[in-house]
N, C-alpha and C positions, 0 to 999 in steps of 0.2 A: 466312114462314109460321109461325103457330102452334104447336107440338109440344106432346106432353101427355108428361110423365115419368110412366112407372108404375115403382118399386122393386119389384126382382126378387121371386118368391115362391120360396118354400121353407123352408128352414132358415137360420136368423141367421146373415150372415157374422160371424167375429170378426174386426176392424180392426185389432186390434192397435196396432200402428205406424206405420201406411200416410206415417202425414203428421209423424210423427216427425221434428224440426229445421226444420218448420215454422214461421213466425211470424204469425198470422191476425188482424187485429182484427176485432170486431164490434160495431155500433151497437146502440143501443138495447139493449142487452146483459143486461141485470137485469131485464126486463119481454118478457112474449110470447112470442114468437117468436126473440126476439134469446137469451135465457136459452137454448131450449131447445137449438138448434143451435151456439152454446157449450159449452153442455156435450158433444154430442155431438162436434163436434173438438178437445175435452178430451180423450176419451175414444179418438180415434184418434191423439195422439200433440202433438198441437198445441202452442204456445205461444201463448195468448189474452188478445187485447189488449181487454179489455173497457169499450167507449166507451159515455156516458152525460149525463143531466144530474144524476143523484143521487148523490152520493158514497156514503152512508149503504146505499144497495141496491147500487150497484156492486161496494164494497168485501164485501159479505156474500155474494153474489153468487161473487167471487171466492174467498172462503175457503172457501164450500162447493164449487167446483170442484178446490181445492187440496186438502180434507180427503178428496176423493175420490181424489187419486192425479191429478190432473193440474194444470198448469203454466198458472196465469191470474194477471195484473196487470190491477187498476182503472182507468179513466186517463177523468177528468170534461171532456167534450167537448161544445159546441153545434155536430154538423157542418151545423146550419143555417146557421153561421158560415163563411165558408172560413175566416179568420183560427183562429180554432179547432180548424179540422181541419188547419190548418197547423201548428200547436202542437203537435197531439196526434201530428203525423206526428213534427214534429223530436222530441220525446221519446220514441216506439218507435225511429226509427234511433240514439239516442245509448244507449237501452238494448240492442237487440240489435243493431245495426248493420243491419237489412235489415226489409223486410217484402215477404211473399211473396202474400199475397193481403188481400183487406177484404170482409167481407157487410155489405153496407149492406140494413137494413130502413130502406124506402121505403116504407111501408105507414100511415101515420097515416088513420085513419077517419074519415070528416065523421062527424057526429051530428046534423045541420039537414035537413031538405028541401031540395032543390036550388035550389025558389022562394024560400023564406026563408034561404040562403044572404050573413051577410053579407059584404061586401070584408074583413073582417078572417078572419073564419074560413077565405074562398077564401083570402088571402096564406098563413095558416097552413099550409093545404095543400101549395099551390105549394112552402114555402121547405122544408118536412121532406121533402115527396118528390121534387120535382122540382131547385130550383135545389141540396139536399145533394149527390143524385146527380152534378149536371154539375161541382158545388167538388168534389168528391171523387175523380171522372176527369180533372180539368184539372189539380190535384196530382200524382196518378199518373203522367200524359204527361210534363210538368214533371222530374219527381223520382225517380222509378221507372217508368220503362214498361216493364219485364220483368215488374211486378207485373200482378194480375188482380183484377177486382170481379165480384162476384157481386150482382148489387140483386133483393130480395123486394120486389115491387110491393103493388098495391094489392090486396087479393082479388077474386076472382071472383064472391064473393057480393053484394060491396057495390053498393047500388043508389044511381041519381040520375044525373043527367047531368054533374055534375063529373069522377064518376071516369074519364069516359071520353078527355078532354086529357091528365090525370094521365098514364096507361098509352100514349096515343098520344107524348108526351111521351118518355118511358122505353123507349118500340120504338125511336122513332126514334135517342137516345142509342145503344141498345146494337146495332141492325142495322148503322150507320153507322160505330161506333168503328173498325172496321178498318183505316178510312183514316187513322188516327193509331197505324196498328199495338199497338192495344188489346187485351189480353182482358176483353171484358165479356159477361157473361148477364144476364137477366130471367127471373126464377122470379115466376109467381103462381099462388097458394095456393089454393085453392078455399076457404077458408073463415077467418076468423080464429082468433087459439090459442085452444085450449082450456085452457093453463094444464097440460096431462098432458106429458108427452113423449112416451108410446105412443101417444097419440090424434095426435100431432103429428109422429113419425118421417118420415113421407114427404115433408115438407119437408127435415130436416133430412138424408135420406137423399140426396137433390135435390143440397144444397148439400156435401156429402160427397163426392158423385160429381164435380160439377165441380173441389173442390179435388183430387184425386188427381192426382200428379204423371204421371202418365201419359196425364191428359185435356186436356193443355196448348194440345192442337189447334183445341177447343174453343169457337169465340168469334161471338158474335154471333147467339146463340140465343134464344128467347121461348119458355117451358116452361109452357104453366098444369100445376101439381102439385094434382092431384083428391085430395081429403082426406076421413078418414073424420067421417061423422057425430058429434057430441056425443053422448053422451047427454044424456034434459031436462034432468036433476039439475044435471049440471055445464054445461049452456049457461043457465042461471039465472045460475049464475057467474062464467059468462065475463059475461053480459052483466045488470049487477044493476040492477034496475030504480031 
């Protein structure tokens, strides 16, 4: 069954620490959604392994993490590749020796109509959100199965009949891992980023919540995370014509 996360209301926790000696990679790390929630387990204590294909955004990406007061390394990865994510794995274990979780954004957007979809744009799809996710869990079983994955799917918003394999695809991965004694979740977002971090907290508060070493228990959950509205100004932005 579906669950909807809603982030507590009230007064701002401060995090402090929480995830302190932590070691977390994240995809897509320099663009979206991957930036934002980076920084935010920056900012609770993290060591962030930030995965990409651009060197030039990842490494900036990283420095401004760092100039903030928290603990981020670059590290240039196609986990469309497994060979790749095999790479990028052996060089987080020979720098920290461990890795304790990964948020894989699994989220890449068709931009086609579903009719005028073609074979090359569907593979595209398929290998960024679907076949990364299952190289990235078949690694983990493999090589670390104490480890945990957290995968941001597709949005909620996105329309056509593609998305809907994509996300059936991604249930069934993370409903099922158990029986490979997995921890995996499926977060999806009610909208794509806004490129804000306040506009965008309830994702990353989402995936905050999962990493707390206290929520270990955790596994095999599908979350849609309902997200606040754009404003026009900055959904111009997000989406430029």
């Amino acid at each position: 069954m579906t669950q909807q996360f809603t982030p507590a209301t009230g007064p701002q926790v401060t995090l402090g620490e929480v995830l302190n000696g932590q070691v977390i990679a994240v995809t897509s790390a320099d663009q979206g959604y991957g930036r934002s929630i980076s920084a935010a387990l920056a900012r609770a204590g993290a060591s962030v392994v930030l995965i990409g294909n651009n060197s030039e955004t990842l490494a900036a990406a990283a420095s401004q993490l760092e100039h903030a007061g928290g603990h981020a390394i670059p590290m240039k990865a196609d986990v469309g590749v497994p060979l790749d994510w095999i790479s990028a794995y052996t060089r987080i274990m020979e720098i920290f020796g461990v890795l304790h979780g990964t948020v894989h954004l699994a989220d890449k957007r068709a931009h086609t109509e579903f009719t005028s979809l073609s074979e090359n744009e569907w593979m595209d799809l398929f290998n960024c959100n679907v076949k990364s996710s299952v190289a990235i869990t078949q690694v983990i079983r493999r090589r670390q199965p104490g480890s945990w994955l957290t995968i941001v799917g597709p949005h909620l918003d996105e329309r056509g009949l593609q998305v809907h394999p994509q996300r059936g695809a991604l249930r069934g991965l993370v409903e099922q891992a158990h029986t490979e004694d997995l921890r995996l979740n499926l977060l999806l977002p009610g909208r794509a980023s806004s490129g804000d971090d306040s506009l965008d907290r309830p994702l990353s508060a989402a995936v905050l919540a999962l990493a707390t070493p206290g929520m270990t228990h955790l596994r095999g959950n599908v979350m849609d995370v309902p997200m606040p509205p754009i404003p026009k100004m900055r959904a111009l932005d997000a989406y430029p014509l």
